[in-house]
DOGU-520250 format. One line per field, with one value per residue (C-alpha): x, y, z. Coordinates in nm, 3 decimals. Layout:
N
c1 = c(X | ...)
c2 = c(Y | ...)
c3 = c(Z | ...)
! end
This chain:
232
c1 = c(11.293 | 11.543 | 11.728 | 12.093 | 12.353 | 12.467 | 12.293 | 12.323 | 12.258 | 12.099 | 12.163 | 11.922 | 11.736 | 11.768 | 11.789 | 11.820 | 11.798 | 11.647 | 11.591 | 11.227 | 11.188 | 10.816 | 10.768 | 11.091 | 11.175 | 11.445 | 11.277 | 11.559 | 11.415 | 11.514 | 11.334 | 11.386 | 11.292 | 11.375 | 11.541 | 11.225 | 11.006 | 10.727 | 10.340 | 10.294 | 10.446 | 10.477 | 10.557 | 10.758 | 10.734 | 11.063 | 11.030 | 11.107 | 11.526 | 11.587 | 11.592 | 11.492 | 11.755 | 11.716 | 11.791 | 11.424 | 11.345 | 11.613 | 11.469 | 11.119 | 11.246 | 11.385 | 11.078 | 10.854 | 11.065 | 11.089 | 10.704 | 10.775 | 10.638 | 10.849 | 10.932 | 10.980 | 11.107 | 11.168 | 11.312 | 11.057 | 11.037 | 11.381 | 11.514 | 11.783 | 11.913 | 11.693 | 11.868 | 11.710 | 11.760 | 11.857 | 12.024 | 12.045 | 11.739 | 11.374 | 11.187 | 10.902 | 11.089 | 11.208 | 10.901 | 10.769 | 11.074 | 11.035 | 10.649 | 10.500 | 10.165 | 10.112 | 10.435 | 10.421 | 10.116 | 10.289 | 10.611 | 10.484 | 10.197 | 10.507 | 10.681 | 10.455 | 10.395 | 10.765 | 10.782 | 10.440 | 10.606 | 10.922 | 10.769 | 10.450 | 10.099 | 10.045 | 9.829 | 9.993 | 10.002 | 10.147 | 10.438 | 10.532 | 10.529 | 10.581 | 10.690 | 10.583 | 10.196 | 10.248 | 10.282 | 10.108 | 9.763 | 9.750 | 9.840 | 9.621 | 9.345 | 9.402 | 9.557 | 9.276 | 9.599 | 9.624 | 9.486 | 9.608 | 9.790 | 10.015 | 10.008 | 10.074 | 10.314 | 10.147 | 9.805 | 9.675 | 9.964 | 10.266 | 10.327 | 10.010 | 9.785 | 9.476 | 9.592 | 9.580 | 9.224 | 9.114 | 9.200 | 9.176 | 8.758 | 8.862 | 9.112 | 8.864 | 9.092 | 9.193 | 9.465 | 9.659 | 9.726 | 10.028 | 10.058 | 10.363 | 10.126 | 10.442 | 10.545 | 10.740 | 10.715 | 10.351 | 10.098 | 9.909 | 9.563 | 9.609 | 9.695 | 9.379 | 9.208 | 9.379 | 9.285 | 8.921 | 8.897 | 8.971 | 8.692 | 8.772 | 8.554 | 8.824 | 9.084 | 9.238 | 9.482 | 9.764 | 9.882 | 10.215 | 10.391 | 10.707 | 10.852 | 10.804 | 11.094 | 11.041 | 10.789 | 10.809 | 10.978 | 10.626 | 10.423 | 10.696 | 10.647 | 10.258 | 10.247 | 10.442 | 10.181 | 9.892 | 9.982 | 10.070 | 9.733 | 9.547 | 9.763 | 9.703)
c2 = c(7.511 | 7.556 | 7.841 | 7.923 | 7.825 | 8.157 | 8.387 | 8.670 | 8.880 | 9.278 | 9.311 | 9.036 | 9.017 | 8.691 | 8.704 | 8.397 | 8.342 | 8.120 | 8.009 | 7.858 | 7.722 | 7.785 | 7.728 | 7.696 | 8.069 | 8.087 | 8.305 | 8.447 | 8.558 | 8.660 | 8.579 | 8.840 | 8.744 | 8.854 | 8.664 | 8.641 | 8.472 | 8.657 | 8.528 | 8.751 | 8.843 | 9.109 | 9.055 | 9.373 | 9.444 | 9.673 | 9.940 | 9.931 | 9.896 | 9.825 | 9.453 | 9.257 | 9.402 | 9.771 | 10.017 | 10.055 | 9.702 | 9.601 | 9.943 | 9.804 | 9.438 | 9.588 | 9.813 | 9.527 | 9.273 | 9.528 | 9.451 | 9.080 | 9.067 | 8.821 | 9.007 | 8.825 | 8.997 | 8.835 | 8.965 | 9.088 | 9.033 | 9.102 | 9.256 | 9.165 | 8.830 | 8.689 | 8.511 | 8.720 | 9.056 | 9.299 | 9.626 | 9.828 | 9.734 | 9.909 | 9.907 | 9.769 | 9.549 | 9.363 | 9.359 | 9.173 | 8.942 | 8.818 | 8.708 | 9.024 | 9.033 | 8.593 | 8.569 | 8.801 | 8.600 | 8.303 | 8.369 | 8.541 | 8.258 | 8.027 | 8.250 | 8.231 | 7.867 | 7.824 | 8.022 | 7.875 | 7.544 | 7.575 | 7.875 | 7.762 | 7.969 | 8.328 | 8.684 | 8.812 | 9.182 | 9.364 | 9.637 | 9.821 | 10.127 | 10.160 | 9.858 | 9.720 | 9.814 | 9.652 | 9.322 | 9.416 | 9.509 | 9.201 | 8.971 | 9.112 | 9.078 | 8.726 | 8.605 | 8.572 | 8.530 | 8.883 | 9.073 | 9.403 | 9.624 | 9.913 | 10.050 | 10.392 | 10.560 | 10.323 | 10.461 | 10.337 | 10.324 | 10.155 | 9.819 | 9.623 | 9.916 | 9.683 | 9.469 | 9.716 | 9.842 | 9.489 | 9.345 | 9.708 | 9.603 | 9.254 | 9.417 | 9.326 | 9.379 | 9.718 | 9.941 | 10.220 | 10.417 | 10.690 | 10.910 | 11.179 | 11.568 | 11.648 | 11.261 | 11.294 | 10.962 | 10.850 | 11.082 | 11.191 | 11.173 | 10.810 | 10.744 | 10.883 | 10.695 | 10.354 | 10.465 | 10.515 | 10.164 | 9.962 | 9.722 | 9.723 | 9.942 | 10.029 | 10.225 | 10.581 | 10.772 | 10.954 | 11.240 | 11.487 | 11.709 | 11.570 | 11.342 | 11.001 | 10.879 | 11.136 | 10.972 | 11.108 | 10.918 | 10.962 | 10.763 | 10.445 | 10.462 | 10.478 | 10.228 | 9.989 | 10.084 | 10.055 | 9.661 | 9.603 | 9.701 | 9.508 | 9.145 | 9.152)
c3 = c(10.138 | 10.445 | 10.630 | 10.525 | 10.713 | 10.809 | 11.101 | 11.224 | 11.518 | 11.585 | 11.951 | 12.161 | 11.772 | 11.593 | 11.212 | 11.031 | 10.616 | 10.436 | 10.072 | 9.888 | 9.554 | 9.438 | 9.078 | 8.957 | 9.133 | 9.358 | 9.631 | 9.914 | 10.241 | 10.613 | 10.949 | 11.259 | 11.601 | 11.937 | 12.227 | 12.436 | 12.144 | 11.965 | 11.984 | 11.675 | 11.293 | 11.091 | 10.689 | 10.561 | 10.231 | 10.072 | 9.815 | 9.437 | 9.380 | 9.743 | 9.897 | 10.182 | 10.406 | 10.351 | 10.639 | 10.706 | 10.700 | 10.944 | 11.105 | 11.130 | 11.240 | 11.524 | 11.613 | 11.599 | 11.769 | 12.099 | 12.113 | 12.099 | 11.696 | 11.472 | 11.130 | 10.768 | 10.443 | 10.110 | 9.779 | 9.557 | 9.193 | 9.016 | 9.327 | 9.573 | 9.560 | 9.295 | 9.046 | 8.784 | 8.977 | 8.730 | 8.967 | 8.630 | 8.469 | 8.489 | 8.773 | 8.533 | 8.356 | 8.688 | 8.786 | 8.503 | 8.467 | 8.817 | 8.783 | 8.886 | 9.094 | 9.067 | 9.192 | 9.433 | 9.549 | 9.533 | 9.711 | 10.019 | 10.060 | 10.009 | 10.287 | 10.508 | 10.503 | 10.571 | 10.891 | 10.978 | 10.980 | 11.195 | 11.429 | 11.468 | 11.350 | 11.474 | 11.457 | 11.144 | 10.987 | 10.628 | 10.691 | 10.316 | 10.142 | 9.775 | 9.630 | 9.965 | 9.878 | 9.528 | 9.653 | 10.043 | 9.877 | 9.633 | 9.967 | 10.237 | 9.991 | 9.894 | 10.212 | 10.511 | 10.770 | 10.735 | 11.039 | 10.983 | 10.732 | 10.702 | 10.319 | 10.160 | 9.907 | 9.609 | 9.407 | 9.061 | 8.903 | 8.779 | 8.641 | 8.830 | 8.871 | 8.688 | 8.992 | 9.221 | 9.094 | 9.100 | 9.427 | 9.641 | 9.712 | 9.835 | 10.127 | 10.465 | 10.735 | 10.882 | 10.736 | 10.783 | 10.436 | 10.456 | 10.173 | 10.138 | 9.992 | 9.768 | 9.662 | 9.297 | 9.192 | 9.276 | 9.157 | 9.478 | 9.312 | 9.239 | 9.586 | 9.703 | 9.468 | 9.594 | 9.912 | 9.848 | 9.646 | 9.951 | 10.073 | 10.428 | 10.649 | 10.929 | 10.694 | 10.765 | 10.589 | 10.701 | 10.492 | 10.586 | 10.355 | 10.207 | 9.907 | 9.828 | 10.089 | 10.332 | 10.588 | 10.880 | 11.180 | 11.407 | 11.121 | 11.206 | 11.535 | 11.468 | 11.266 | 11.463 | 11.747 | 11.499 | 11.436 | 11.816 | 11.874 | 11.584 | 11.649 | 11.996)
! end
């Protein structure tokens, strides 16, 4: 486990790579931070055939780091710069062939650790839509060093639904959902029904009109606020 020898720079924003091995997986992530330090952290999870380094991710980094909050992303199964990324493949299928939900536990736990370690221990939050609930709902609710959560765009459905379905009563801390009224690719119903499976007792859902992808830019904003407000 160790950070890459290359870094870059967003601005006063610090963003520095870094590779883990956890079970045999080669797991690539990125750490952002801003030049006056952060006492808190974010983990952003990307959407399905996207990456770490998205435009909204990099988006979000930079959101979060003007509140002094440290962001983290890592590759999810099959995607990005996994070895076994698969750009063509289906979404399911790289799923699967990258470990699916016990990887995904694994990895960001893994993550975590690692920037734990060299930046010390902090209030830490879930960022991710999509994809980015996928692996964000399995974590939160298996990971107590999450304090807050921002999910949405994900219902019971797709490849770990039974996942989803399982672990949605063991979520404790407060989230944010966001669903999208007119979303094409997740079945709105099931989203509502994600929703209302969550454990935690301080959850709200945000609904606007729209497609999958077409949050609007006030629910960023919110959300960013939302975690602020929860981490401090």
């Amino acid at each position: 486990m160790s950070w890459n020898d290359r870094n870059e720079t967003l601005g006063d924003i610090a963003e520095s790579g870094f590779t883990l091995s956890v079970n045999g997986r080669e797991v690539p992530g990125v750490y952002w931070e801003g030049s006056k330090g952060a006492d808190r952290l974010v983990l952003l999870g990307h959407g399905g055939t996207t990456h770490k380094k998205t435009e909204y991710i990099i988006d979000m980094a930079q959101r979060l780091c003007a509140q002094g909050i440290a962001a983290m992303a890592i590759d999810g199964p099959g995607h990005g710069d996994r070895p076994e990324s698969d750009a063509s493949g289906e979404f399911g299928d790289r799923w699967s062939t990258g470990g699916g939900t016990q990887a995904v536990l694994e990895d960001w736990s893994a993550a975590l650790d690692f920037i734990e370690a060299e930046k010390g221990t902090r209030p830490t939050g879930w960022w991710g839509l999509s994809m980015g609930t996928m692996m964000g709902l399995p974590v939160t609710a298996s990971e107590e060093r999450i304090k807050v959560a921002v999910l949405g765009l994900m219902g019971t459905w797709g490849p770990n639904k039974e996942d989803l379905k399982r672990l949605a009563p063991e979520v404790s801390c407060p989230v944010r959902f966001l669903v999208q009224w007119d979303d094409e690719i997740v079945p709105l119903d099931t989203c509502l029904e994600l929703f209302g499976m969550l454990g935690t007792k301080k959850k709200t859902l945000h609904g606007n009109p729209g497609e999958h992808a077409a949050v609007p830019v006030f629910e960023i904003a919110g959300s960013v606020e939302y975690l602020d407000r929860y981490l401090r």
